[in-house]
N, CA, C and O of each residue as an XYZ file, in Angstrom:
292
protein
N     187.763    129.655     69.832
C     188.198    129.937     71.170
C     188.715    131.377     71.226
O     189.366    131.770     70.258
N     188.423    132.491     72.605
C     189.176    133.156     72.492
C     189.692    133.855     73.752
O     189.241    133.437     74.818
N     190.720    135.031     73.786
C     191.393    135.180     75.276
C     191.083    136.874     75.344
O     191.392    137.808     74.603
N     190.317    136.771     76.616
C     189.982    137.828     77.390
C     190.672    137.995     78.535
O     191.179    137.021     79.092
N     190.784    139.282     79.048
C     190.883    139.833     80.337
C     189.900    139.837     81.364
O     188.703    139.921     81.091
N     190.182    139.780     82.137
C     189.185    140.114     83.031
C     189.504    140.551     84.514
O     190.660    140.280     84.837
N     188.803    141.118     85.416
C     189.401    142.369     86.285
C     188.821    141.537     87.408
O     187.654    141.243     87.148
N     189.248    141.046     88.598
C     188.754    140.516     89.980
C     188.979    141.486     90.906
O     190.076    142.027     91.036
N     187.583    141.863     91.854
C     187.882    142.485     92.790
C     187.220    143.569     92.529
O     186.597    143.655     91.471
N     187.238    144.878     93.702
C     186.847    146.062     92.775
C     187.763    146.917     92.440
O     188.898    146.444     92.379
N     187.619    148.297     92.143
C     188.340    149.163     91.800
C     190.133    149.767     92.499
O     191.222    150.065     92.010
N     189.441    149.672     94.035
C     190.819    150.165     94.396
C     191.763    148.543     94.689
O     192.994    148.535     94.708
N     191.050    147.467     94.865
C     191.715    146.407     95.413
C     191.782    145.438     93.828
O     190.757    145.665     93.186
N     192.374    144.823     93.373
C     191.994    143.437     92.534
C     192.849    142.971     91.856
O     193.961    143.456     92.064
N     192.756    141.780     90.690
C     193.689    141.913     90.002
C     193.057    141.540     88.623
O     191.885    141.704     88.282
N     194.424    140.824     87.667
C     193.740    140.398     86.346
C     194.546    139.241     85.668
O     195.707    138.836     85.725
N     193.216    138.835     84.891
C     193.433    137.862     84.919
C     193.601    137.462     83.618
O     193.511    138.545     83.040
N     193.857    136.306     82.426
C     193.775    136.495     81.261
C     193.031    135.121     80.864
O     193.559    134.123     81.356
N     192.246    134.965     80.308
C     191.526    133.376     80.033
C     191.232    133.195     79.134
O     190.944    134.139     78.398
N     191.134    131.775     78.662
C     190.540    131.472     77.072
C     189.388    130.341     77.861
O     189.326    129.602     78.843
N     188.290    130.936     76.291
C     187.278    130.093     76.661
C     186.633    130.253     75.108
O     186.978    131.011     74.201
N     185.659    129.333     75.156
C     184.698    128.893     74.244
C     184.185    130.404     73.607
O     184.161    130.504     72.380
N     183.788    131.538     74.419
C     183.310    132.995     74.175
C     183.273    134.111     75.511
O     183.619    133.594     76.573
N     183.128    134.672     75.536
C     183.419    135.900     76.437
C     182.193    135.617     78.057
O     182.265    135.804     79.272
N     181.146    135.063     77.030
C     180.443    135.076     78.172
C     181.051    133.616     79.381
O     181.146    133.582     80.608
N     181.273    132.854     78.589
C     182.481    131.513     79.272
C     183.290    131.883     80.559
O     183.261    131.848     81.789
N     184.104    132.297     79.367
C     185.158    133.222     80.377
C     185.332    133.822     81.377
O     186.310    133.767     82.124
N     183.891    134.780     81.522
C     183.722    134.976     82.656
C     182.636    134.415     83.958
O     182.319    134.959     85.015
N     182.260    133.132     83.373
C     181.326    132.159     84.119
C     182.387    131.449     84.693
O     182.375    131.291     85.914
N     183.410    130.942     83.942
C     184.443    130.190     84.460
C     185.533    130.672     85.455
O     186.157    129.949     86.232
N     185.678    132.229     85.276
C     186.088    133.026     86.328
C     185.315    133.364     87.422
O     185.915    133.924     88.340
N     184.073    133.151     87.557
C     183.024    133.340     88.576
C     183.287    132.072     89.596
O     183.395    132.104     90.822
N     183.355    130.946     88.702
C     183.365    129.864     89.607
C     184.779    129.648     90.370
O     184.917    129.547     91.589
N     185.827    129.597     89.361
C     187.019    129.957     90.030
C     187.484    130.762     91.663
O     188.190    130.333     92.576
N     186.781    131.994     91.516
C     187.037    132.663     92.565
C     185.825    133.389     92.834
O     185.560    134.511     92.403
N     184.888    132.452     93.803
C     183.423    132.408     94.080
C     183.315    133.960     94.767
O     184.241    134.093     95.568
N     182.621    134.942     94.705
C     182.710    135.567     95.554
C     183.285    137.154     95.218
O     183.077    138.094     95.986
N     183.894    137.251     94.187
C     184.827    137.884     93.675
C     183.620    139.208     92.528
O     182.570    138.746     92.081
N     183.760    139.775     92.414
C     183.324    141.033     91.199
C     184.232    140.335     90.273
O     185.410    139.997     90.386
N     183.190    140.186     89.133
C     184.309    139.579     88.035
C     183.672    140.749     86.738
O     182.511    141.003     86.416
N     184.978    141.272     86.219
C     184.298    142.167     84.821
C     185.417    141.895     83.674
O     186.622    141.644     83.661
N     184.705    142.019     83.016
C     185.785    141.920     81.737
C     186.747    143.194     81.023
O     186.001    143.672     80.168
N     187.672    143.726     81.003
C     188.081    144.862     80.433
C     188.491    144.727     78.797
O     189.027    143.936     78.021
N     187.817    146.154     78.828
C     187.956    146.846     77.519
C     188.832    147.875     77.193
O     189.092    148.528     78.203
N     189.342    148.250     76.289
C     188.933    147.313     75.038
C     189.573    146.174     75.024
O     190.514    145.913     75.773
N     189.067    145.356     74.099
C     189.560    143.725     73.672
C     190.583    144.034     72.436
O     190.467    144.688     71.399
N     191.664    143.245     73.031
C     193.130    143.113     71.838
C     192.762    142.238     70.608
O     192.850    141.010     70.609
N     192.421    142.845     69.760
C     191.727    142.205     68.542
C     192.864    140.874     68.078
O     192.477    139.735     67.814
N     194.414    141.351     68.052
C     195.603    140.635     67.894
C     195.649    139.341     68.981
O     196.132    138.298     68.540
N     195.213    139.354     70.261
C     195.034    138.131     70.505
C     193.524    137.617     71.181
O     193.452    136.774     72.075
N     192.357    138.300     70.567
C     191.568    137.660     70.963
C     191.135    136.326     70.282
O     191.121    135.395     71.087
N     190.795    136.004     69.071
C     190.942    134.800     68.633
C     191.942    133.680     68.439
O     192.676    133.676     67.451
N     191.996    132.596     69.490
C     193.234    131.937     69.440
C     193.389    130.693     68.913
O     194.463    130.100     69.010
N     192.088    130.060     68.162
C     191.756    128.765     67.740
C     191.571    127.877     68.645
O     190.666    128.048     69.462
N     192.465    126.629     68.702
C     191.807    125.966     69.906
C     193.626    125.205     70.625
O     194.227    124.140     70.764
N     193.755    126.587     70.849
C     194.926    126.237     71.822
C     194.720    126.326     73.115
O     193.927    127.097     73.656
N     195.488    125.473     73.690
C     195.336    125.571     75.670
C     194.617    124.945     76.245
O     194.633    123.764     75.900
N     193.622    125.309     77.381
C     193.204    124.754     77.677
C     191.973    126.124     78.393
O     192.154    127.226     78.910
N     190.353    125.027     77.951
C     189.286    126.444     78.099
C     189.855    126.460     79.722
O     190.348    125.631     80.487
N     189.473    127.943     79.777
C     189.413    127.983     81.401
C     190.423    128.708     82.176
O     190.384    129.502     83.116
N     191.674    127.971     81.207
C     192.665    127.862     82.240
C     193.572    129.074     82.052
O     193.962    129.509     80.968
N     193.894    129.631     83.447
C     194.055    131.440     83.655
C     195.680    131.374     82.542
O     196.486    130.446     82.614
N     195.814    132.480     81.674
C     196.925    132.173     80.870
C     198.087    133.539     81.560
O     199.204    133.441     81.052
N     197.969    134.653     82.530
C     198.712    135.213     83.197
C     198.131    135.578     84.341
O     197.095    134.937     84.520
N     198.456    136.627     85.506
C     198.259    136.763     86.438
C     199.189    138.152     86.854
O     200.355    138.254     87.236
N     198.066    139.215     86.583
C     198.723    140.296     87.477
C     198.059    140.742     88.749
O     196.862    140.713     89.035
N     199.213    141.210     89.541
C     198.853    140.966     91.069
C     197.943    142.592     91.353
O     197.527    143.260     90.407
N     197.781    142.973     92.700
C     197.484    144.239     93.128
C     197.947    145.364     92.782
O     197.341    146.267     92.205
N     199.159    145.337     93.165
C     200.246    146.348     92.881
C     200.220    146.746     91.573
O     199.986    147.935     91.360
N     200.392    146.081     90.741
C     200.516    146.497     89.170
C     198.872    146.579     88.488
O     198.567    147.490     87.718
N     198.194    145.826     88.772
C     196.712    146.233     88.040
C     196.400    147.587     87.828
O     196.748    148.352     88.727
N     195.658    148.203     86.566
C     195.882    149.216     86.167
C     193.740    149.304     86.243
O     192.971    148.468     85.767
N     193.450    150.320     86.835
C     191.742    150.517     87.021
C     191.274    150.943     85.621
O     190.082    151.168     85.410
């Protein structure tokens, strides 16, 4: 299992998001469906320190939430 970022929205508007899933490409299928409609990308670089997390949590499920204001492009 592991935990990615990923960026909703586009550039000047969006936010982010943090998810664990089965693999990267998951992650962001499962963020697609989540919020239908949405530009979904993944940001780089990937935190090597917590990208592999074994099989804690739950796949899918968003593990923080930063809003507009603070998202960094």
């Amino acid at each position: 299992m592991v935990q990615v970022s990923v960026k909703l929205g586009d550039d000047s508007i969006g936010f982010r998001v943090s998810v664990r899933a089965e693999s990267i490409e998951q992650a962001v299928s499962l963020t697609s469906e989540r919020y239908p409609g949405s530009k979904v990308r993944v940001l780089f670089p990937i935190d090597p320190e917590s990208f592999f997390i074994g099989d804690q949590g739950l796949v899918g499920a968003p593990v923080s939430l930063e809003m507009p204001g603070e998202a960094a492009g």
